[in-house]
N, C-alpha and C positions, 0 to 999 in steps of 0.2 A: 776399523780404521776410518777415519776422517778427513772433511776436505776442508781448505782454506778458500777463502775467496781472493778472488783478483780480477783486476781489470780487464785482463788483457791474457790470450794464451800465452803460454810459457812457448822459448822457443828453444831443443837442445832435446834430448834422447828421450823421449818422450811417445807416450802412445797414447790415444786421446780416445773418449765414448762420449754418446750420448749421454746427457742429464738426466733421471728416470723422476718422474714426482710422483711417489707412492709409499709404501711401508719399508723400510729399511728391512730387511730381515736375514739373519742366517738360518743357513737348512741343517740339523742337523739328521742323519742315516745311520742305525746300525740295525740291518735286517728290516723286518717290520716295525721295529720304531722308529717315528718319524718326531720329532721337534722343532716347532719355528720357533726361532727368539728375534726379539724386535730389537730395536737400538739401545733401548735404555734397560734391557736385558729381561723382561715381561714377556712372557709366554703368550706366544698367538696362535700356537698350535689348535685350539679348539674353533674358531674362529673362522678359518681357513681349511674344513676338510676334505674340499677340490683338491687344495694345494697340496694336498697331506698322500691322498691317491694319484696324484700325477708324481709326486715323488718317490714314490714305490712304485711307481712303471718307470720313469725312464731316469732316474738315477740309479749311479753305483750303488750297490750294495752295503759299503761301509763309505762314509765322504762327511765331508761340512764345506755346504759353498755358500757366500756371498752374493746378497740379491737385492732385487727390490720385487716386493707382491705389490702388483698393479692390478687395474683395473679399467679395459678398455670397451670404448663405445664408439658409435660412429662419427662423435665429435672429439675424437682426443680420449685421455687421459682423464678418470670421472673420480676423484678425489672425495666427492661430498657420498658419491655410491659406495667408495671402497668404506669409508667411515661408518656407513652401515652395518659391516660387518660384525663391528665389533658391540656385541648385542647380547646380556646377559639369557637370553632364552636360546637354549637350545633347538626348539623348534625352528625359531625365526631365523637364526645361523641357516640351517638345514636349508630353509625356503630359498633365503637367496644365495646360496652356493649354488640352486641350482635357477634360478632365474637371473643373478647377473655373477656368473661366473667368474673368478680372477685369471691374474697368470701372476708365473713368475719370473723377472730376469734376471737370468746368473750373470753376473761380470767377476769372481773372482773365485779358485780353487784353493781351499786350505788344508784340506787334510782331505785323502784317498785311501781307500784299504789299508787303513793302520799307518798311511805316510804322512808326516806331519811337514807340510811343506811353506811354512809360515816364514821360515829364512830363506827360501828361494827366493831370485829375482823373480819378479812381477811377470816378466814377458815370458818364462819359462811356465808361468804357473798359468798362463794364458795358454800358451801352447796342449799342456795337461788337462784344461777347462775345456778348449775346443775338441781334445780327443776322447773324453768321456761325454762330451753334450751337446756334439757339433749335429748330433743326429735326433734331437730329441723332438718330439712331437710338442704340439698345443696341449695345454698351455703352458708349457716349458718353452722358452726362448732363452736366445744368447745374444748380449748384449753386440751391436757393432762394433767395431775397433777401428783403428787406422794409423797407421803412422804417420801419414802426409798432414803436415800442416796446413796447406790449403785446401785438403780435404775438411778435418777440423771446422777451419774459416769457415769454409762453406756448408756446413752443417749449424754452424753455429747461426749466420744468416737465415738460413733458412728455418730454423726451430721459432714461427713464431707463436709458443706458447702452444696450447693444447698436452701438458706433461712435458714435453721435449723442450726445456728451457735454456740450454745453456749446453757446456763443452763439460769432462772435466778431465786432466789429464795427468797421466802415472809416468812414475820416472820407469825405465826400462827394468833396472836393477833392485826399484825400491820393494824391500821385503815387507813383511804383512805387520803393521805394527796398529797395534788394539790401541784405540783411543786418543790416539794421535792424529792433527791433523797434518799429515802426509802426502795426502791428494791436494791436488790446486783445481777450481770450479770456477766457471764462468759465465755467470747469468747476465739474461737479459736483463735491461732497464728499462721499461718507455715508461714515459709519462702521459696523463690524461686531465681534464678537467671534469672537477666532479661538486655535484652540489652540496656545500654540507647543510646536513636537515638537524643533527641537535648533537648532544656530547654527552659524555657519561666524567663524573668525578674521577678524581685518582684516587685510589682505595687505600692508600696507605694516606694521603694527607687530601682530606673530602674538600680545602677552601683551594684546590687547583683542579684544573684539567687533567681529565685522565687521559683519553681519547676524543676523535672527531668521528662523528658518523657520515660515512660518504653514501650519495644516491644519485643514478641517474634515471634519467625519463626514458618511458617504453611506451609507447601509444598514448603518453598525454600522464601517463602514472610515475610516481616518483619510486621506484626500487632502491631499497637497502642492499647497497652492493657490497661494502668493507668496511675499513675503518684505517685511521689513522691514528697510534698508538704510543710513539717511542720519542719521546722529548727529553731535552733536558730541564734540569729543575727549574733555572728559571726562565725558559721559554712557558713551563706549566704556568708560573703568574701569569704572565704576558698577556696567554690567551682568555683570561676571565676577563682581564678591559679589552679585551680584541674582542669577544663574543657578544660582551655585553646590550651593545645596541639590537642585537638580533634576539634576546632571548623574551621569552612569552609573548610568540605571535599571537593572533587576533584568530588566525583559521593556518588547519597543516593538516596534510593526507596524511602524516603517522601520528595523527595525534592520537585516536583511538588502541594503536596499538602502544603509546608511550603510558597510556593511562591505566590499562591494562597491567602493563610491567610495572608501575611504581605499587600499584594495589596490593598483586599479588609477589612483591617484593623480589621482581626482578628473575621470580622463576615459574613464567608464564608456562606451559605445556606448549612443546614441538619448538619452541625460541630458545630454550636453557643452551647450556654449553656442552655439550657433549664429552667434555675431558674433563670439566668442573661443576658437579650440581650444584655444590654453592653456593657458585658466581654471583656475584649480584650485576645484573644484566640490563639494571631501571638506566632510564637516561631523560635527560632534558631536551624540551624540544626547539630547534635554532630556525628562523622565518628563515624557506629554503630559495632566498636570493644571493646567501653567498655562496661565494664558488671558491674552490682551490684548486691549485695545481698539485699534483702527487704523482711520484713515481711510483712502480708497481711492477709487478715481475710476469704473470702472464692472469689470464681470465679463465675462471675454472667454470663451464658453466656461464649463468647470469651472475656469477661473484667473483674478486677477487680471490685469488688462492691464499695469499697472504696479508701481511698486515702494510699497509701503504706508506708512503713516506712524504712526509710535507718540503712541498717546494717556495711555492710563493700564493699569493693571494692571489687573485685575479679580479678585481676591481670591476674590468670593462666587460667582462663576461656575463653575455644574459645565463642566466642558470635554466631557464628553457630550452635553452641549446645547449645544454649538457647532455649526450644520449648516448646510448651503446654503439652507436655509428662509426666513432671516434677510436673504438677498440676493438673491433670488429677482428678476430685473427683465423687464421689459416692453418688447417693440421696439417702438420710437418710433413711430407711422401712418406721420411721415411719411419712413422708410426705406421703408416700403411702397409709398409715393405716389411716390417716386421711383422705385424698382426692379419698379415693379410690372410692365414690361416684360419 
């Protein structure tokens, strides 16, 4: 089951969690077999054999629950670690299951000892969740809940980024419906000023913009932080004369690494794409005195998490004074209060 986005919390029978930013995943149980499935239905059972023995100790014995396999550090919510995981050598699995260890958080009970509880109301099937796994050790967790909307609120305020991004909330009554988006979600937005250092084509039509590459300064050095990706068609024109005057500076801190990528056709070693070997990942390099405005959803790490969203130019902005200063965020307490185990 699925969430929708919205602006704003819903307000009406409603039970509301924390946002989790990690691996979608269901557990499935019968005996000692254990099965994780990811969202788009690809097995991650091998991937996760932490996760595989903490669910043979303290789950039921026959079940399928609702989660997210996360990955916590002392900064939040470590997305770029958890993506490690997923690592064609069994060896290398092994290694870091046992040096950075996952968890996983249930938020939702679908089927118990052979009870297939998928047309139950939500809030009952929460009830059946906390009575099988209100007790469960690390790194088994159960997700917070609330029914107070000003609890919500204030959770919401306070999630600034490090995983805990947003609210998302269930109707009391609503049953378990696969593939639907059912759930209503509520993420952060802030915005920041970021310098763009150069652009990649758009792969289906190479005479527009594909992307912009965003970087900010850290002791004087220009960091590849994200990217901004999602235009319309013809905003794509726009930006070949918006970019124009900026492109084949004279001297750029990436210029060694852009030289690199266009050589070796975009699949440098340790810069490739992790989900796409393919990719073609070469870009152009833009003299880094322009600046944008982008909205962004929280800082993973020294990176965004996500792909950024263009706001406006920023003309009067030295792009020397673009730094991580500006984004600077706060792990949420209550990733603390969860993980404090």
């Amino acid at each position: 089951m699925l969430a929708k986005p919205a602006k704003a919390l819903p307000v009406g029978d409603y039970l509301y969690e924390p946002k989790w930013d990690g691996f979608r995943c269901v557990v499935f149980r019968d005996g000692d077999e254990v099965e994780l499935g990811s969202r788009n239905g690809k097995p991650l059972t091998r991937y996760f054999p932490d996760i595989v023995e903490a669910v043979r100790r303290e789950f039921p014995s026959r079940c399928v629950v609702d989660g997210e396999v996360v990955l916590a550090g002392p900064d939040g919510l470590d997305f770029d670690l958890l993506s490690q995981r997923i690592h064609p050598a069994a060896s290398r699995v092994a290694t870091l299951a046992r040096d950075t260890p996952a968890s996983f958080v249930a938020f939702d009970l679908l089927a118990v000892e052979g009870e297939d509880l998928r047309e139950s109301p939500f809030a009952a099937r929460r009830e059946r969740l906390e009575a099988v796994l209100g007790g469960a050790r690390p790194p088994v967790h159960l997700t917070p809940i609330t029914a107070e909307l000003d609890t919500a609120r204030a959770w919401f305020d306070r999630f600034e980024g490090a995983g805990l991004d947003g609210v998302v909330a269930k109707g009391r009554e609503l049953r378990y419906l696969p593939d639907q988006r059912a759930m209503i979600k509520v993420k952060h937005e802030r915005t920041g000023d970021f310098v763009v250092g150069g652009f990649r084509w758009y792969s289906a039509d190479r005479s527009v913009v594909g992307s912009l590459m965003l970087g900010l300064y850290e002791e004087g050095r220009l960091q590849h932080v994200g990217v901004i990706g999602s235009f319309p068609t013809e905003r794509r024109r726009q930006l070949v004369e918006e970019l124009a005057p900026y492109r084949d500076p004279v001297d750029h801190p990436w210029a060694e690494w852009a030289g690199f990528m266009v050589a070796d056709g975009g699949k440098a070693p340790g810069v490739g794409s992790r989900w796409n070997a393919g990719k073609d990942l070469s870009f152009e390099l833009l003299d880094p005195r322009l600046v944008v405005e982008a909205a962004f959803e929280h800082l993973q790490g020294r990176r965004l998490r996500h792909t950024a969203r263009f706001r406006r130019w920023r003309p009067d902005r030295d792009s020397a004074s673009c730094t991580y200063d500006q984004l600077e965020v706060a792990v949420p307490a209550l990733l603390s209060d969860v993980f404090d185990a």
